[in-house]
C-alpha positions, -999 to +999 in steps of 0.1 A: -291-180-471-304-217-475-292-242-449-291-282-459-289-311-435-287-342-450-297-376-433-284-410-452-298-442-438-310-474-453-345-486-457-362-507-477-391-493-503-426-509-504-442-512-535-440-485-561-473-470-579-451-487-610-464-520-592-429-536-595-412-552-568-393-531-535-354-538-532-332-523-506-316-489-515-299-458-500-321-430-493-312-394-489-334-379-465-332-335-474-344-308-444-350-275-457-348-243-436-345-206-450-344-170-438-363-158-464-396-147-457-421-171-478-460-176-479-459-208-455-444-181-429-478-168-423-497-196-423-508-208-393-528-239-400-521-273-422-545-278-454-530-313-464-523-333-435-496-363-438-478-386-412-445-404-421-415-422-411-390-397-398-346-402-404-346-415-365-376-442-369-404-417-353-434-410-370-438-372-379-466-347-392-464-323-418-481-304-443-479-316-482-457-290-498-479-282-534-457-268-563-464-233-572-467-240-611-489-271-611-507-267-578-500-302-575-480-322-547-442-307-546-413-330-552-379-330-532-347-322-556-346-361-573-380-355-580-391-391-569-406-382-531-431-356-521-420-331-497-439-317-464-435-289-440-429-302-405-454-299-375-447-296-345-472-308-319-504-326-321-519-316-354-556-327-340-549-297-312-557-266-332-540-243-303-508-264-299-494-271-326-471-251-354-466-255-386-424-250-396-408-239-427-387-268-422-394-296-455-388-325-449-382-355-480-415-376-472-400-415-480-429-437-463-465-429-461-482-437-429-520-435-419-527-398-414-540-408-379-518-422-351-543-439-328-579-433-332-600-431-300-627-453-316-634-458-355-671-459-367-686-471-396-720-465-416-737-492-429-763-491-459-756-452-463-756-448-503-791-451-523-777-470-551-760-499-529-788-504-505-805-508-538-782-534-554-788-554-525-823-553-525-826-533-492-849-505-481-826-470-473-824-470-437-844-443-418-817-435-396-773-443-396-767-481-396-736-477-368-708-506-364-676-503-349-640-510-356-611-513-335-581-489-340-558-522-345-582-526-378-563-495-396-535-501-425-508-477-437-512-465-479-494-493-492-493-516-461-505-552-473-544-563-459-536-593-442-566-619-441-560-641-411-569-680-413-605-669-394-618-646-429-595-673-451-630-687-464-653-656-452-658-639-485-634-612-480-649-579-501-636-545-503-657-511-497-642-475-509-655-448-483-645-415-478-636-407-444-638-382-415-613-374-390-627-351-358-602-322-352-625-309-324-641-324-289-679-330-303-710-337-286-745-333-292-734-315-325-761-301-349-762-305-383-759-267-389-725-264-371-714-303-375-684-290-400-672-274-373-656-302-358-639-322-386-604-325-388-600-334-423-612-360-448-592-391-463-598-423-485-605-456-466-614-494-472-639-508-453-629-547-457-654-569-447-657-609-441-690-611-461-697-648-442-691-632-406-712-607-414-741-626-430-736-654-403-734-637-370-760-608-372-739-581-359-709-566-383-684-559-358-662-592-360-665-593-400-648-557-403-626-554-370-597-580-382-561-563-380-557-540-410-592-545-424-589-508-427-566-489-444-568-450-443-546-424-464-529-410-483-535-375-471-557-360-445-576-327-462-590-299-444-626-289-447-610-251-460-599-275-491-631-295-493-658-276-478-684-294-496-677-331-484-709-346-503-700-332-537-669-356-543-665-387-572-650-419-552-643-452-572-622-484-565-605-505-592-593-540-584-561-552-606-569-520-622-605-530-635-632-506-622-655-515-594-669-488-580-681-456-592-704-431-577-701-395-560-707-390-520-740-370-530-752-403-533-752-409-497-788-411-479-776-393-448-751-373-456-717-361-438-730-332-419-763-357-403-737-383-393-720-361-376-748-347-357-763-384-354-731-399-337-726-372-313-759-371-300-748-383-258-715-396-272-686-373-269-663-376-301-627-370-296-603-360-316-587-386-338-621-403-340-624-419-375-658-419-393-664-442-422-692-426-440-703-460-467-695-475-495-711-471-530-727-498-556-702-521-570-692-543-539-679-578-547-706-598-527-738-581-551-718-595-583-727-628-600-708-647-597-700-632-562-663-617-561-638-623-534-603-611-529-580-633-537-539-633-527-519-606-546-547-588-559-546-551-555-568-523-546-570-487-549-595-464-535-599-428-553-618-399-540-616-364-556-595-339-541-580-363-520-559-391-540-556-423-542-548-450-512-535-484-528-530-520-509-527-554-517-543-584-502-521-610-483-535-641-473-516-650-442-518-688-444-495-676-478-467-653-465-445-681-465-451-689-505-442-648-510-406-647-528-381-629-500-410-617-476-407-608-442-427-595-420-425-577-389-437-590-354-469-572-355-478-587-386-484-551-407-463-544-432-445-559-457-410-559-478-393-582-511-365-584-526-358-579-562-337-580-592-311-550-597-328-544-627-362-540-607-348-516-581-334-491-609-370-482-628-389-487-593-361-459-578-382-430-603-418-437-589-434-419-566-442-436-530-483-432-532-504-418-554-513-379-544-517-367-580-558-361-577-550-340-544-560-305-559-592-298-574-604-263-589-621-254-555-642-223-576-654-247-603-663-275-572-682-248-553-703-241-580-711-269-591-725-278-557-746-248-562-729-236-528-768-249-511-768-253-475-758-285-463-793-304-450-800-334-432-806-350-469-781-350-499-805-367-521-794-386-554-794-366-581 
């Protein structure tokens, strides 16, 4: 016998994937328990990790429900908003934490990690981008660092503060990884060992600061100069990190295009690399590079302007979409407001607006499967090296 609870409370939607405006509405928030005995009863551990905005205000994990037929991510009843299975616990603790039958309606997206210890970034790491701008690949990581005040929700606006106003701001798809397991002195035969998951991010950069200053810390380190989601995936989904196609489209036009096999040290070295002394925590976030295609090695150079949106797409994991904000403009945004930290966004609109933005889903998540047999071979299922090469 099927038990429902049903939570009512007001909120107001953030952009839709339909890219029309938010408006206020009533959302019916669905939890799911049943007595009878299911697949999810037996599994102990989460393969699609996502955080999100629970009926009290708390932020919540669970595990992206898939639908049976399509494989793709399940829809509540309404079919306009994914559904997850509740986690109780700390999902980065794999002996303290369990994984419910209880679904949960999944309304707002959050970053799949709640406070990273530390969040480090790779610089010059794919063959094809050192080569656009004229560099030599480097022999070993190019490390940088980013503050955990730096990470953005899916959706959440990338605010660009009156310091980066006239920095060149640029954009860089990555894929990332999460660490799921206390790592140090890792090698890079048992490196896999230790990650968490893996989830899109963009590495936003003040091109000025970063040509001016000689470090890259400041350029990158801005509040929510780095947005991380949709979903977190586990390694038993994506074994084969540096097999995966990434791209990024601006306004919908494609700048980016490459596959993570293009990277000149690949996931497993940079694991092994960073933990060598250094103790990586769980939570830690690893930005692995970005491909060819960056706005500063265009002529004319590109910059993000206000308004302009960007999604990040990585195979097998989906799609993590923002829009830039410059801050010395929120006041010139129709019905915005802010909240005190300075993250996240909301507008009004029309009636009209609010009934066709009411049908789209919240984020895109429609990439997150992949045929796992068909991905496996055509890695050639060869051990993972120091080297990925570019073929």
């Amino acid at each position: 016998m099927r038990q429902t609870l049903t939570c009512v409370g007001a909120i107001t939607r953030q952009r839709w994937a339909t890219g029309l405006p938010s408006s206020p509405s009533i959302v019916v928030v669905r939890y799911f328990s049943s007595t009878k005995p299911t697949a999810r009863t037996a599994r102990k551990t989460w393969r699609r990790l996502v955080r999100f905005d629970s009926p009290d205000n708390q932020d919540v994990f669970g595990d992206l429900a898939l639908d049976p037929d399509t494989g793709k991510a399940g829809r509540d009843d309404s079919g306009r908003h994914y559904t997850a299975f509740l986690i109780n616990g700390d999902p980065f603790d794999r002996d303290n934490y369990e994984l419910t039958t209880t679904k949960a309606t999944v309304i707002k997206l959050l970053s799949p990690v709640r406070s990273p210890p530390i969040i480090l970034g790779i610089g010059l790491n794919y063959a094809k981008h050192a080569a656009e701008l004229k560099a030599h690949p480097p022999a070993q990581p190019i490390l940088f660092t980013k503050p955990g005040t730096a990470m953005q929700h899916p959706d959440g606006p990338i605010l660009i503060p009156q310091a980066a106003a006239e920095a060149e701001c640029d954009y860089e798809a990555e894929l990332a990884i999460v660490i799921g397991k206390r790592c140090k002195n890792a090698s890079v035969e048992n490196a896999l060992e230790h990650v968490a998951g893996y989830t899109c991010a963009n590495d936003v950069t003040a091109r000025k600061w970063q040509r001016d200053l000689g470090q890259w810390c400041y350029s990158k380190s801005f509040d929510t100069f780095c947005p991380l989601g949709p979903v977190l995936v586990s390694p038993r989904v994506i074994p084969y990190p540096n097999n995966l196609n990434i791209r990024l489209t601006l306004n919908d036009e494609l700048m980016q295009s490459s596959n993570t096999r293009d990277m000149i040290h690949n996931v497993p070295h940079l694991i092994s690399f960073l933990s060598q002394g250094t103790t990586l925590h769980p939570g830690t976030v690893i930005l692995t590079g970005t491909p060819e295609g960056v706005g500063t090695s265009r002529t004319p150079k590109l910059v993000l302007k206000h308004g302009n949106e960007i999604k990040v797409s990585i195979q097998g994991i989906g799609t993590l979409r923002n829009s830039i904000v410059y801050e010395n403009t929120v006041d010139d945004l129709p019905g915005a407001e802010f909240t005190a930290a300075g993250v996240s966004g909301q507008a009004e609109s029309s009636a009209e607006s609010d009934d066709t933005s009411s049908n789209a889903p919240i984020v895109s998540v429609s990439d997150l499967t992949m045929d796992v047999d068909r991905y496996n071979a055509g890695y050639g299922r060869r051990k993972v090296g120091r080297d990925s090469g570019t073929d």
